[in-house]
C-alpha positions as CSV (number, residue, x, y, z in Angstrom):
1,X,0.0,0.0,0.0
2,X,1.7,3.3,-1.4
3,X,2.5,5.8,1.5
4,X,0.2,9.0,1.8
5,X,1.8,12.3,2.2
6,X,-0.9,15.6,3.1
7,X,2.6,18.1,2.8
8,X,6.5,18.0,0.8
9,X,8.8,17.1,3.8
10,X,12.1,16.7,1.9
11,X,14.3,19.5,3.2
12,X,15.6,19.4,-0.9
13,X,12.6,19.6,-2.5
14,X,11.2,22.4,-0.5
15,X,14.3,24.7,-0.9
16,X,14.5,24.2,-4.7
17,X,10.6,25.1,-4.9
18,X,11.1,28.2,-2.5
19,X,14.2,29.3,-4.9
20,X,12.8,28.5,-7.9
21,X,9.6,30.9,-7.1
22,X,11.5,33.7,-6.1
23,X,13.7,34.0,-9.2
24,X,10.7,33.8,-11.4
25,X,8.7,36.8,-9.3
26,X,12.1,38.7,-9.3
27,X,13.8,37.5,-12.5
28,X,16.7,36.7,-10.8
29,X,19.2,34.1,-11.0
30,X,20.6,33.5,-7.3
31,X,23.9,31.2,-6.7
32,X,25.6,30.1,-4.1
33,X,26.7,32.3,-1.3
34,X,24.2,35.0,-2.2
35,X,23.0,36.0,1.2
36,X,19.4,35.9,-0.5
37,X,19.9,32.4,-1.4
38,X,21.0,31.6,2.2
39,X,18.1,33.6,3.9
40,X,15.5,31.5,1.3
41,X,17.8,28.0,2.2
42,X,16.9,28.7,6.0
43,X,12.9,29.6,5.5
44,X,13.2,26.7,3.4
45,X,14.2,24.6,6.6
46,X,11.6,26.3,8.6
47,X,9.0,25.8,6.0
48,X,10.0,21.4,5.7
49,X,10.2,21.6,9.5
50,X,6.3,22.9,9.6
51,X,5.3,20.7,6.5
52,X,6.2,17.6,8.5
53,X,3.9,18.7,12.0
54,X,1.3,19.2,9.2
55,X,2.1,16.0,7.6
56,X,2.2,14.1,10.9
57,X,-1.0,15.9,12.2
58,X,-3.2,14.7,8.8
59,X,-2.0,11.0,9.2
60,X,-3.4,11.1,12.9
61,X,-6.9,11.0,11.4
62,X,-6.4,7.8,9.8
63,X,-6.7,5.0,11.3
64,X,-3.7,3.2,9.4
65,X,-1.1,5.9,10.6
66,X,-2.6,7.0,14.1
67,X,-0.7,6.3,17.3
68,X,-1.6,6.8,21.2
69,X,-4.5,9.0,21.9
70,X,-5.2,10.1,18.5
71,X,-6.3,6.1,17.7
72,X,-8.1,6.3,20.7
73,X,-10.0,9.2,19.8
74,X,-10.9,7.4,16.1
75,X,-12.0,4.0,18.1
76,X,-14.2,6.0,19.6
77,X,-16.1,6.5,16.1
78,X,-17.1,3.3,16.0
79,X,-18.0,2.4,19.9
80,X,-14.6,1.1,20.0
81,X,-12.2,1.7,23.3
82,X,-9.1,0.2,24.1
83,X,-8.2,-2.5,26.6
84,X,-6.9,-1.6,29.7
85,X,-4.9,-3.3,31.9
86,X,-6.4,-6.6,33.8
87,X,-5.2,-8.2,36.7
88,X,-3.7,-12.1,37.2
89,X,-6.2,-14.3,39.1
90,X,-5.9,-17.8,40.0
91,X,-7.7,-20.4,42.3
92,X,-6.3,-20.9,45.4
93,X,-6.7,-23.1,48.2
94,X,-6.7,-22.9,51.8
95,X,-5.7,-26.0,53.9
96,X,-6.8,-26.2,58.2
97,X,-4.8,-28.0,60.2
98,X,-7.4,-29.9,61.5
99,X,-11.4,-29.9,60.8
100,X,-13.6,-28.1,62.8
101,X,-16.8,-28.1,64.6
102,X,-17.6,-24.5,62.9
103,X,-17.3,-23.1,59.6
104,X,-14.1,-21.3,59.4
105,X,-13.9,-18.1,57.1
106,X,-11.2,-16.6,55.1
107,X,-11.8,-12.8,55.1
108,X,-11.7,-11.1,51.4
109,X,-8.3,-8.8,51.0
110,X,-6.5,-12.6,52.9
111,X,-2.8,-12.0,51.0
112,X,-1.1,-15.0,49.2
113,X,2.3,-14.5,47.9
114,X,5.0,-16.3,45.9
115,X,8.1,-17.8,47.8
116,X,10.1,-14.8,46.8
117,X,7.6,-12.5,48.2
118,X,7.5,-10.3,44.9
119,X,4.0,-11.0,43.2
120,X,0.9,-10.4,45.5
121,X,-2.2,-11.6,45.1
122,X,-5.3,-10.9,47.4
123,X,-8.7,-13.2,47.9
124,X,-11.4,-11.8,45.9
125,X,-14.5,-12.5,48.1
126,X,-15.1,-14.4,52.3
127,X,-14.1,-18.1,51.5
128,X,-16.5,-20.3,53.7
129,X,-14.7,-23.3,54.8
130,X,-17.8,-25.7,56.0
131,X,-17.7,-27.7,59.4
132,X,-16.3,-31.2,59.2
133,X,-13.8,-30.0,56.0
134,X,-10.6,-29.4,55.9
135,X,-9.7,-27.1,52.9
136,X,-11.3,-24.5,50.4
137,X,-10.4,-22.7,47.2
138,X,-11.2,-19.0,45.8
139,X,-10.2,-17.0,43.6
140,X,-7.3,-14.7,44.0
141,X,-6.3,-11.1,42.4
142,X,-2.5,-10.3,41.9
143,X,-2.8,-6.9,43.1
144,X,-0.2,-5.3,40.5
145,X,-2.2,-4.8,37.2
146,X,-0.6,-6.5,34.2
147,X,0.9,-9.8,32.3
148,X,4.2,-10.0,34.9
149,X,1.9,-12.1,37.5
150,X,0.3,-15.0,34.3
151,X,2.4,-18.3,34.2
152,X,2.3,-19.3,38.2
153,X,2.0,-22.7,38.2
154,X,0.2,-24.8,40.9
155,X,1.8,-24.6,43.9
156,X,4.0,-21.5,43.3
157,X,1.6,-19.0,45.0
158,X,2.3,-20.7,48.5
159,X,2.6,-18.7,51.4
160,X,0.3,-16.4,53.1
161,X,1.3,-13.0,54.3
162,X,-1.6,-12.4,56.4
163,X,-2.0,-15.2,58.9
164,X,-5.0,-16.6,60.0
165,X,-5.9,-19.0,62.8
166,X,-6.2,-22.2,61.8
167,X,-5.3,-22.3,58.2
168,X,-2.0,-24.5,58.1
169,X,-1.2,-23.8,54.3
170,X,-2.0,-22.3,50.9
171,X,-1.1,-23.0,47.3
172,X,-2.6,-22.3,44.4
173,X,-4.1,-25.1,42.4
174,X,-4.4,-23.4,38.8
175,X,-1.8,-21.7,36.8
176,X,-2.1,-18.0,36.9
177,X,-3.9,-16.0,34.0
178,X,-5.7,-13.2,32.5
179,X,-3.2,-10.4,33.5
180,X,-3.0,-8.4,30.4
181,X,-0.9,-4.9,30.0
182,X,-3.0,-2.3,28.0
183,X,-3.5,-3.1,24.3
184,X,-0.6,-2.1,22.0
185,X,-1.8,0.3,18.9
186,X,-1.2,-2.1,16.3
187,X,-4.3,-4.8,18.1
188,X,-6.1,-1.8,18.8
189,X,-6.2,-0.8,15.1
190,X,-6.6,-4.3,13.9
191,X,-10.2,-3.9,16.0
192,X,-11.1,-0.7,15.0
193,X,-10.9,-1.8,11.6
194,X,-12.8,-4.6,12.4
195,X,-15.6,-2.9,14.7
196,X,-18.3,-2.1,12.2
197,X,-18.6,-6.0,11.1
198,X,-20.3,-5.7,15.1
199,X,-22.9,-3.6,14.1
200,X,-24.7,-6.9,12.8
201,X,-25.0,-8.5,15.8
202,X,-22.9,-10.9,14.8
203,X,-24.3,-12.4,12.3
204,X,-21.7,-12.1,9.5
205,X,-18.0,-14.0,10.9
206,X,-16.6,-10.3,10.8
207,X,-19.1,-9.5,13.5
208,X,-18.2,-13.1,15.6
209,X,-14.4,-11.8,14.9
210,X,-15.0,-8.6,16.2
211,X,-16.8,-9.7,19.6
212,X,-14.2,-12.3,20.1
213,X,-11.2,-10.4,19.8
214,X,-12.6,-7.7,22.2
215,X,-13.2,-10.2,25.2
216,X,-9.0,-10.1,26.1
217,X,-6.1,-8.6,24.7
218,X,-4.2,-12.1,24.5
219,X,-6.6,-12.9,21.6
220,X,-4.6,-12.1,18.4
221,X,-6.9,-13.5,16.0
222,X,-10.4,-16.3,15.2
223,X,-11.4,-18.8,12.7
224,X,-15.4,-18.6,13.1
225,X,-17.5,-21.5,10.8
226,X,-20.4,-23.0,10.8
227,X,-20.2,-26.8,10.8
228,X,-24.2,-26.8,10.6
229,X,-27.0,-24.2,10.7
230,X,-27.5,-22.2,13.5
231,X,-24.2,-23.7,15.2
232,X,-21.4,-21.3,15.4
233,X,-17.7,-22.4,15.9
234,X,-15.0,-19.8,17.8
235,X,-11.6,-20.9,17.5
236,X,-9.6,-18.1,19.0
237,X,-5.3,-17.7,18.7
238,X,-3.4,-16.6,21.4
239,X,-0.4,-13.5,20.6
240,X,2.5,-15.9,18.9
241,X,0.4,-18.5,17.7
242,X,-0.3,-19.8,21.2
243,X,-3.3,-21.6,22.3
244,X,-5.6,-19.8,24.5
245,X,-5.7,-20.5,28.0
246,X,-8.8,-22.0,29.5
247,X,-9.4,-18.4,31.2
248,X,-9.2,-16.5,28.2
249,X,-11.8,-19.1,26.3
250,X,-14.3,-18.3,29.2
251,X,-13.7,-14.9,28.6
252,X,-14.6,-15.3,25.3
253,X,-17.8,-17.4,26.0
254,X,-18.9,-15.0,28.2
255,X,-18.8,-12.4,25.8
256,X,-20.8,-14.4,23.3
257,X,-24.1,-13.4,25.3
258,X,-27.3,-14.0,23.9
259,X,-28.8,-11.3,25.9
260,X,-27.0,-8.2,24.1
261,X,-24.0,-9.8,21.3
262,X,-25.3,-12.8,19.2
263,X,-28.7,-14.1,17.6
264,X,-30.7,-15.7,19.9
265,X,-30.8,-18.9,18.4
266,X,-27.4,-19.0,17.4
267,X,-25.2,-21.7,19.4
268,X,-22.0,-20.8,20.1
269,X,-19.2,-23.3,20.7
270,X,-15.4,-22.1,21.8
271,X,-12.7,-24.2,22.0
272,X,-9.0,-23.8,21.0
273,X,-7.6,-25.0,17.4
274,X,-6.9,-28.1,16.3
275,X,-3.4,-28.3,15.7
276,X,-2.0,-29.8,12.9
277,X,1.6,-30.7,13.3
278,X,4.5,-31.0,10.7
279,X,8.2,-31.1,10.7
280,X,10.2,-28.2,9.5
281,X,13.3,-29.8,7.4
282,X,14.9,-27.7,5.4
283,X,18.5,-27.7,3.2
284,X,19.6,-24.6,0.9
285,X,22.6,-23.2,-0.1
286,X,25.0,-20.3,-0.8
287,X,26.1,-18.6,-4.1
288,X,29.9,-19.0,-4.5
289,X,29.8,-15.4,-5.4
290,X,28.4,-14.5,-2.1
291,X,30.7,-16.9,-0.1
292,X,32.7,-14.2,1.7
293,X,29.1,-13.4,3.0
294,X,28.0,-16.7,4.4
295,X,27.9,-15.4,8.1
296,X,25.5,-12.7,7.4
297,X,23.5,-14.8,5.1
298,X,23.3,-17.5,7.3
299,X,21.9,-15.5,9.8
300,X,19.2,-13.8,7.6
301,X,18.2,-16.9,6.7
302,X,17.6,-18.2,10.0
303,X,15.6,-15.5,10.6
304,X,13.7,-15.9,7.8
305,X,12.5,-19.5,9.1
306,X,11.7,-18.1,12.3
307,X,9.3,-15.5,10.1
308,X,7.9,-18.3,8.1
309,X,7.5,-20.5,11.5
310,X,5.5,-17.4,13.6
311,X,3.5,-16.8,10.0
312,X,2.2,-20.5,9.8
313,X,0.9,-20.6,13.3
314,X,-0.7,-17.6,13.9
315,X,-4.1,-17.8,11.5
316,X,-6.4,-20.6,11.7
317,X,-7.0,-22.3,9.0
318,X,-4.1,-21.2,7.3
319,X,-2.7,-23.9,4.8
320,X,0.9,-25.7,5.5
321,X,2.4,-23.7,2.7
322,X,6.4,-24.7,1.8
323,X,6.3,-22.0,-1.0
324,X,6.7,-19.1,1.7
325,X,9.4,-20.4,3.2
326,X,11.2,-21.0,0.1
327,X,10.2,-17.1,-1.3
328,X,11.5,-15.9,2.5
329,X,15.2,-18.1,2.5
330,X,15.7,-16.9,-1.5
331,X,15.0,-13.2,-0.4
332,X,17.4,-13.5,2.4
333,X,20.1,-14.8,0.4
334,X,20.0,-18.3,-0.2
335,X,20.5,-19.6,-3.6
336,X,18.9,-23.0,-3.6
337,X,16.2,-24.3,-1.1
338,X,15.0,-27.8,-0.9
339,X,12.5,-28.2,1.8
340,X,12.2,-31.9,2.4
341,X,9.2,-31.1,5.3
342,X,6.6,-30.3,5.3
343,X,4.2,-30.5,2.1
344,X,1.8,-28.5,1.1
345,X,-1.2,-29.3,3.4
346,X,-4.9,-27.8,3.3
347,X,-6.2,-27.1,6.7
348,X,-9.9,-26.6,7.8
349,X,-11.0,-23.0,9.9
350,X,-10.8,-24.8,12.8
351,X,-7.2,-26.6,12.3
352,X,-3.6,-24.1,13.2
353,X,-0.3,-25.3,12.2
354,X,2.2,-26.4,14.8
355,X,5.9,-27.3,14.3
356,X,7.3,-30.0,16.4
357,X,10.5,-29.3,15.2
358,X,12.3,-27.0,13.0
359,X,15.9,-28.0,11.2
360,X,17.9,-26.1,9.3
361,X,21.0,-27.4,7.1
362,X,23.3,-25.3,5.2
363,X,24.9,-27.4,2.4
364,X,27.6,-25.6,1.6
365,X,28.0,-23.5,-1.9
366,X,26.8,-23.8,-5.5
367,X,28.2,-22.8,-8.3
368,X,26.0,-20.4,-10.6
C-alpha cells in the first residue's frame, strides 16, 4: 500500500521550490553564497520543519497511521475503546490444620504470595470453609495490574502473608492468568478496523471476529464457521500462535451473550484449534559469489525460518504452505532451497499449524 503524504517534507525539494519561485517573481538568478539564497535556504528549513507537524498531524486522522491517543479518539467512532490493563487471578486453596466443629472463614483482602515474596495476590470474596472439611479454594487477584503475574503454576503462590488462625497452608491449584498490559496500537487498530462488522450483531463471521477479539487482549486472532445451521464455531489464537488459556476461552464465551451480542438462536461453541503438526526440514545453499558473506547470510536466513515458523501458526485455517518459506530463504540470500518437510497441506478453519520441530541445514555452496 503506497504511503500517503498531506505536505512536501524533503528539506531538498522544499528549498528548490522556495528558490525556484522567487527568481521567477524577481527574474533573478541566485547562486551560491548570495546572502538571498542563504536567507530563502533557511525559511526553506523552517517551511519542511512545519510541512512535516502538518504531515504528521493529517496521518493522525487515519486510522492506518494513528498512534496513542489520537487512535483512541478514532476508536471512539465506531463504539470502540481500548483494553486496559487486567489483573492475574488464580484459584487458590486454603488448607486447616485440623477440621472443625464451625465453619471457618477466610476474610476477602487474605494475602497470598509467591516464595520470593514479589507477586501479591489478594482473595477476591469471604471463602466459607464448612464444618467437618478441611480445605477451600477461591479466587485470588494479583494486586499489580498486568501480564508479569500469568504463568504461576500450581503450587508457586504458596505462602500467606496475612496469617490466620487455623489455616496451616496455601497453594494455588491453577496456573495464573488473564493479566493483560493495555492493548498495543497495532491490536487496537486491527479492532477498529474490524468494529463495524459488530454492528450486525454478529451475524456475519466479521461481527463473531469482532466480539471475540474484544473479550481479552491475548486474543490475536479467530477462525469462526459453521459446521451446521445455526451452530457457530469460535476458534480463538493466542499472541504468537499460542493456544488460549482455559481463562481466556471463558472470557470469550462469556462475551458471546445472547442477551445483548449474538442471535438468539445461534449456538455458540469455543474451544482452541486443532493443531495440525509437521516437521520443518529444510536444506539450501550459498552462491559462491556470495561466499565471503556466508555469516550474514546464514543468519538472515535463519531469521527468515523463524518469520515463516510465527507466520504458519498464527491464523487458523491457514494452509501448510512450503512455498513461503522458500520465497523468504531466496530473499534472504539463499541460492537454492530444498524443503524436504513439510508439504503442502490444506487445513480446515478450525485446524492451526504447529511445528514439532524445525531444522535447518546449510549445504555448503553452489556454483551459478
Amino acid at each position: 500500500m503506497n504511503d500517503i503524504s498531506f505536505a512536501d517534507i524533503d528539506p531538498a525539494s522544499v528549498e528548490a521550490s522556495v528558490i525556484s519561485v522567487y527568481e521567477r517573481l524577481t527574474n533573478t538568478t541566485l547562486y551560491d553564497g548570495d546572502p538571498v539564497r542563504l536567507f530563502l535556504c533557511s525559511l526553506a528549513y523552517v517551511i519542511a520543519t512545519q510541512n512535516q507537524v502538518i504531515n504528521l498531524a493529517g496521518k493522525q486522522n487515519l486510522v492506518r497511521y494513528a498512534e496513542g491517543q489520537h487512535l483512541e479518539e478514532l476508536g471512539k467512532g465506531v463504539g470502540t475503546e481500548r483494553l486496559g490493563v487486567s489483573h492475574a487471578r488464580a484459584t487458590q486453596q486454603f488448607v486447616l490444620g485440623a477440621a472443625q466443629s464451625f465453619a471457618v472463614i477466610i476474610p476477602a483482602g487474605t494475602r497470598v504470595t509467591t516464595a520470593d515474596r514479589k507477586m501479591v495476590f489478594a482473595l477476591h470474596s469471604d471463602l466459607v470453609i464448612p464444618p467437618g472439611t478441611v480445605a477451600g479454594s477461591g479466587m485470588v487477584v494479583a494486586d499489580n495490574a498486568g501480564s508479569a503475574c500469568n504463568g504461576l503454576v500450581p503450587g508457586q503462590i504458596c505462602l500467606l502473608v496475612d496469617p490466620l488462625p487455623y489455616v496451616k497452608s496455601t497453594a494455588n491449584t491453577a496456573t495464573s492468568a488473564l493479566g493483560a498490559d493495555v492493548e498495543m496500537d497495532d491490536a487496537f487498530r486491527e479492532r477498529i478496523q474490524l468494529a463495524p462488522e459488530a454492528f450486525s450483531c454478529a451475524g456475519p463471521s466479521g461481527a463473531y471476529r469482532a466480539l471475540a477479539r474484544s473479550a481479552h487482549q491475548d486474543i490475536a486472532d479467530v477462525a469462526v464457521w459453521s459446521p451446521e445451521p445455526g451452530s457457530v464455531d469460535l476458534r480463538p489464537v493466542a499472541t504468537g500462535g499460542e493456544l488460549p488459556s482455559e481463562e481466556v476461552l471463558a472470557a470469550v464465551r462469556a462475551r458471546m451473550s445472547p442477551d445483548d451480542a449474538v442471535p438468539l438462536n445461534d449456538t455458540v461453541t469455543v474451544a482452541a484449534p486443532d493443531l495440525a503438526f509437521y516437521d520443518l526440514d529444510v536444506e539450501w545453499s550459498l552462491s559462491r559469489t556470495a561466499s565471503a558473506m556466508a555469516s550474514t547470510v546464514s543468519a538472515a536466513v535463519d531469521a527468515a525460518v523463524e518469520s515463516y515458523r510465527i507466520w504458519q501458526r498464527t491464523v487458523p485455517g491457514r494452509d501448510i504452505n512450503p512455498t513461503r518459506l522458500i520465497s523468504l530463504m531466496e530473499q534472504a540470500g539463499a541460492r537454492r532451497v530444498h524443503v524436504k518437510s513439510p508439504i503442502f497441506t490444506k487445513l480446515v478453519p478450525r485446524q492451526l499449524a504447529r511445528e514439532t520441530s524445525v531444522t535447518v541445514t546449510f549445504t555448503g555452496v553452489d556454483d551459478e
